[in-house]
Backbone as JSON, one array per atom type, in Angstrom:
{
  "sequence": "XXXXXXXXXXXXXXXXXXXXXXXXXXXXXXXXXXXXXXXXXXXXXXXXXXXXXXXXXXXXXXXXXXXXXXXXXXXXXXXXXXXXXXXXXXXXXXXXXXXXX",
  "N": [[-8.69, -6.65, 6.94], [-7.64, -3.79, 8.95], [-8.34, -5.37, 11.07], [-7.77, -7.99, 10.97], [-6.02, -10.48, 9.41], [-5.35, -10.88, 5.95], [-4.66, -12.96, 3.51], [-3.73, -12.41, 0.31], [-3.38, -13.59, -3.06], [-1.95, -13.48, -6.21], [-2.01, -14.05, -9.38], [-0.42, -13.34, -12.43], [-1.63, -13.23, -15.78], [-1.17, -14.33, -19.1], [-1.81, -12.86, -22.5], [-2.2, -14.58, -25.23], [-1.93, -12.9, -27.94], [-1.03, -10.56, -27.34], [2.29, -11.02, -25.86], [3.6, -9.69, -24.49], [2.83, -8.57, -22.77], [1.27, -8.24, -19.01], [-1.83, -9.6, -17.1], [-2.88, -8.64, -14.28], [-5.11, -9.14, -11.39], [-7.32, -6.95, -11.04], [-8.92, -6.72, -8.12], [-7.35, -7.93, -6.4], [-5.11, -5.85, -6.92], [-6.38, -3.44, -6.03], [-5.84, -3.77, -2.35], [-3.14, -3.55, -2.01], [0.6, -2.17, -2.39], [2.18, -2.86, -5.63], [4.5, -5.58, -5.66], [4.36, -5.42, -2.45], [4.34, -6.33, 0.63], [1.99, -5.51, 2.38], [-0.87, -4.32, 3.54], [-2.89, -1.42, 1.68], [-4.04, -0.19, 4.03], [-2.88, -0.36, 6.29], [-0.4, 1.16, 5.38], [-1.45, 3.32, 5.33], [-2.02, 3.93, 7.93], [0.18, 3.64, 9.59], [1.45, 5.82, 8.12], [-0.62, 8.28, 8.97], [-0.5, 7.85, 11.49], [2.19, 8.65, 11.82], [2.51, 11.17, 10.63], [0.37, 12.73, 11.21], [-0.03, 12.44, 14.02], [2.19, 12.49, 15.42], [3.97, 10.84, 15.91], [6.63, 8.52, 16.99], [8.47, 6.48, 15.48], [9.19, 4.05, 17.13], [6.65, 4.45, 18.87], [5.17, 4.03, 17.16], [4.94, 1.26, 16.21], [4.81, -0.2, 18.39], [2.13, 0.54, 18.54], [0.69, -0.94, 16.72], [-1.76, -3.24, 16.09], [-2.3, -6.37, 17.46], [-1.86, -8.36, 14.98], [-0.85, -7.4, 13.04], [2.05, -7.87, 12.03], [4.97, -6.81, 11.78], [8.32, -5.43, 11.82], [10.11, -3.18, 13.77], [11.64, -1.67, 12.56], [10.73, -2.15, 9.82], [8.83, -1.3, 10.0], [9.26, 1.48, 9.37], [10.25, 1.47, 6.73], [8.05, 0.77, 5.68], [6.89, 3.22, 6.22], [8.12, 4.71, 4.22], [6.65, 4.05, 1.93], [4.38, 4.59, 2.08], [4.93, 7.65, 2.22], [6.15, 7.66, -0.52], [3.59, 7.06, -1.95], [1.97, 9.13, -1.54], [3.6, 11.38, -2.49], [2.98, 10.63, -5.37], [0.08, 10.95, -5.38], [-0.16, 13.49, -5.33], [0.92, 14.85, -7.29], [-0.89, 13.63, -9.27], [-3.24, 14.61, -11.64], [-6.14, 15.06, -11.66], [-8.34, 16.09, -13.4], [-7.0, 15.48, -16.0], [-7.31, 13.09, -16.13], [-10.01, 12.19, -16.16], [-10.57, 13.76, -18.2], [-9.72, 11.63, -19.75], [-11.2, 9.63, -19.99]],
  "CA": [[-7.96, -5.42, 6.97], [-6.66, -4.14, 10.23], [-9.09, -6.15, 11.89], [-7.34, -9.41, 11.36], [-4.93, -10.78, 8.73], [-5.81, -11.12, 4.76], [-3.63, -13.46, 2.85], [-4.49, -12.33, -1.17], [-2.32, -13.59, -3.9], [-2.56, -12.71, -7.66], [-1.4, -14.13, -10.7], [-0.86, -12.81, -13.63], [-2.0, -14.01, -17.44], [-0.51, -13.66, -20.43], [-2.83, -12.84, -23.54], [-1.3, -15.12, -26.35], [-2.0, -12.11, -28.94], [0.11, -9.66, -26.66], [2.73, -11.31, -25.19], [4.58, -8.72, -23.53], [1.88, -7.81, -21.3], [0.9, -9.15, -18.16], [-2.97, -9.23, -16.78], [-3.4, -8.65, -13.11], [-6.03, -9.09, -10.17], [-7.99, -5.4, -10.38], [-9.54, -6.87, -6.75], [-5.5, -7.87, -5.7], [-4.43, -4.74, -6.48], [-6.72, -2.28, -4.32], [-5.93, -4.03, -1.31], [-1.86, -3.37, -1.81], [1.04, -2.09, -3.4], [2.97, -3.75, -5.9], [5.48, -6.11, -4.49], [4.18, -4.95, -1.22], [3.16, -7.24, 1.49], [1.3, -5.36, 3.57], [-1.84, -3.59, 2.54], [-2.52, 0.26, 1.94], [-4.56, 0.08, 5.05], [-1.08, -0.29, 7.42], [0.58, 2.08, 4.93], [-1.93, 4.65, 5.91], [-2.25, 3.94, 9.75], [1.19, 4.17, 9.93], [1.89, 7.53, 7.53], [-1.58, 9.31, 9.9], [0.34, 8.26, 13.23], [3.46, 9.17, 11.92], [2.54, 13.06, 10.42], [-0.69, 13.79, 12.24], [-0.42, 12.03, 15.64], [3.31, 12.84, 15.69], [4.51, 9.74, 16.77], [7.94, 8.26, 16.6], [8.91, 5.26, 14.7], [9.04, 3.18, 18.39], [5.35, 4.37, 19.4], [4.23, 3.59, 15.65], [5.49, -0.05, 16.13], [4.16, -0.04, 19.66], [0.99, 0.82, 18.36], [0.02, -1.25, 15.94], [-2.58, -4.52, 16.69], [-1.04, -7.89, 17.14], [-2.26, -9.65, 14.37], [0.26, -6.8, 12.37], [3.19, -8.17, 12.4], [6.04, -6.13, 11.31], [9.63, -5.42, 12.77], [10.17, -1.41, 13.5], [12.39, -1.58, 11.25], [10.23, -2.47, 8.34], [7.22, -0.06, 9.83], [9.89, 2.8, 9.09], [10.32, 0.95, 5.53], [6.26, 1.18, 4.99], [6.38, 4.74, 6.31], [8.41, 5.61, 3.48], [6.45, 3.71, 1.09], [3.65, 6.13, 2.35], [5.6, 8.82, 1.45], [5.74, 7.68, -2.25], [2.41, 7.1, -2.31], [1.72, 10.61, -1.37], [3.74, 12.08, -3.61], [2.41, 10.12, -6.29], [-1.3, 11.1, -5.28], [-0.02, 15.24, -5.19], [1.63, 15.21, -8.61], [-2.36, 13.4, -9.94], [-3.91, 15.25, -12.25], [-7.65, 14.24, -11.57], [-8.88, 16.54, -14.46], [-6.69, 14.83, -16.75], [-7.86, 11.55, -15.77], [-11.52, 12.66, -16.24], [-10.99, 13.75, -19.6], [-9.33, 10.51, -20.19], [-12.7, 8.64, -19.69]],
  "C": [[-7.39, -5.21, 8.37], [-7.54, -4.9, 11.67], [-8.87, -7.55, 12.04], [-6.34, -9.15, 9.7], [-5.47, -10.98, 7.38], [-5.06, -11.94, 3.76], [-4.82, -13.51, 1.39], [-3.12, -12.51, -2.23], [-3.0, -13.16, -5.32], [-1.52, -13.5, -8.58], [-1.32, -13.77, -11.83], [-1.11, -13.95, -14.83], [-1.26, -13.37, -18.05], [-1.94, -13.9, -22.1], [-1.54, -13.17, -25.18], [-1.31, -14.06, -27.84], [-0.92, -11.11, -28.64], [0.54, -10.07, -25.86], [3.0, -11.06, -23.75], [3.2, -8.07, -22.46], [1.07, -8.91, -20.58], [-0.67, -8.8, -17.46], [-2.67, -9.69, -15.15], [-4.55, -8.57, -12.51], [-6.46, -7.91, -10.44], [-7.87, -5.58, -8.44], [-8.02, -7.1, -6.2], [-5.16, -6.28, -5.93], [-4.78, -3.11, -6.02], [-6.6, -2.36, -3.2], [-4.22, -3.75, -1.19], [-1.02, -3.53, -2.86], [1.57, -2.9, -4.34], [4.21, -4.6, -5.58], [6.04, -5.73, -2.96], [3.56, -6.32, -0.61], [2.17, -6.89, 2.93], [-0.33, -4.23, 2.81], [-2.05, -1.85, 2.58], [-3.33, 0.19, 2.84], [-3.54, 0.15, 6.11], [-0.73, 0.99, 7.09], [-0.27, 3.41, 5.69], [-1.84, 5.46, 7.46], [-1.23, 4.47, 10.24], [1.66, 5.72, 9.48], [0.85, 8.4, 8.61], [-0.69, 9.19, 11.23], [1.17, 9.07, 13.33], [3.04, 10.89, 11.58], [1.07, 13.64, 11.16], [-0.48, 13.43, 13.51], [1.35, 12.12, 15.84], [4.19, 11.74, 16.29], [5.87, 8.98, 16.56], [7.57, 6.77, 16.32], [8.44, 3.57, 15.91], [7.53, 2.74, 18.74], [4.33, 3.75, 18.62], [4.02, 2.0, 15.78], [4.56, -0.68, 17.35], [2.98, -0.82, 19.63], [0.15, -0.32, 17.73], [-0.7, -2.94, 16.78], [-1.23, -5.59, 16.55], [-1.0, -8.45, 16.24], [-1.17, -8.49, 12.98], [1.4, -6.79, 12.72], [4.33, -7.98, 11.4], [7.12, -5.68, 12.56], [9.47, -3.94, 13.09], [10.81, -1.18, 12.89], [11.91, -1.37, 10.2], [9.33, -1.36, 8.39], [8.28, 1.18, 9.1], [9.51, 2.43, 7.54], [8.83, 1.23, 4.76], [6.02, 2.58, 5.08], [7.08, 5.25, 5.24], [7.77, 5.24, 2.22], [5.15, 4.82, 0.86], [3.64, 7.35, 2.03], [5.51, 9.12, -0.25], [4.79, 8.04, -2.87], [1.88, 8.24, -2.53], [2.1, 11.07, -2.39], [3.26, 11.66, -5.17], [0.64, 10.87, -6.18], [-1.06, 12.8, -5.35], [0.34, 15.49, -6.69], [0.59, 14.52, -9.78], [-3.15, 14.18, -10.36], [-5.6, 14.5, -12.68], [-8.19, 14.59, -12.67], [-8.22, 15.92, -15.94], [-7.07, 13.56, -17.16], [-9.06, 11.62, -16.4], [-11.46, 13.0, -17.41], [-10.61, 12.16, -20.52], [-10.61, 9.31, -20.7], [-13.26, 8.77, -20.73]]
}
């Protein structure tokens, strides 16, 4: 995690009864988004710098360890993926979920 570098791939299956659907990694996909290559541990580091520690795009980039290697360009690109995420996690109806179970 941000303690060094993680290279995790994933393949999917196909279940010859149901074509049309594809089986993924569970363990691949808590470590990052979908056709993401960086993991939600970045996404976060970067969204907390950026709205709690107030930090500009430059300092964000700055900031981050060496062994994270992204352009500032792209960190902006993850900070908005951050964003998604968020709003995705605000518009979660946990009690819904929970009855789901």
């Amino acid at each position: 995690m941000l303690n060094g570098n993680v290279f995790v791939t994933s393949r999917g299956r196909y279940c010859p009864d149901h074509p049309k659907m594809t089986y993924l990694s569970a363990e691949a996909a808590r470590l990052s988004l979908p056709n993401s290559t960086y993991g939600l541990d970045v996404l976060v580091r970067i969204g907390y710098q950026r709205d709690y520690r107030k930090m500009t795009g430059a300092q964000i980039h700055a900031s981050l360890p060496a062994h994270i290697r992204v352009s500032e360009q792209h960190s902006s690109n993850l900070y908005r993926e951050y964003e998604a995420l968020l709003a995705c996690a605000e518009r979660l109806d946990v009690n819904e979920l929970k009855d789901a179970l």
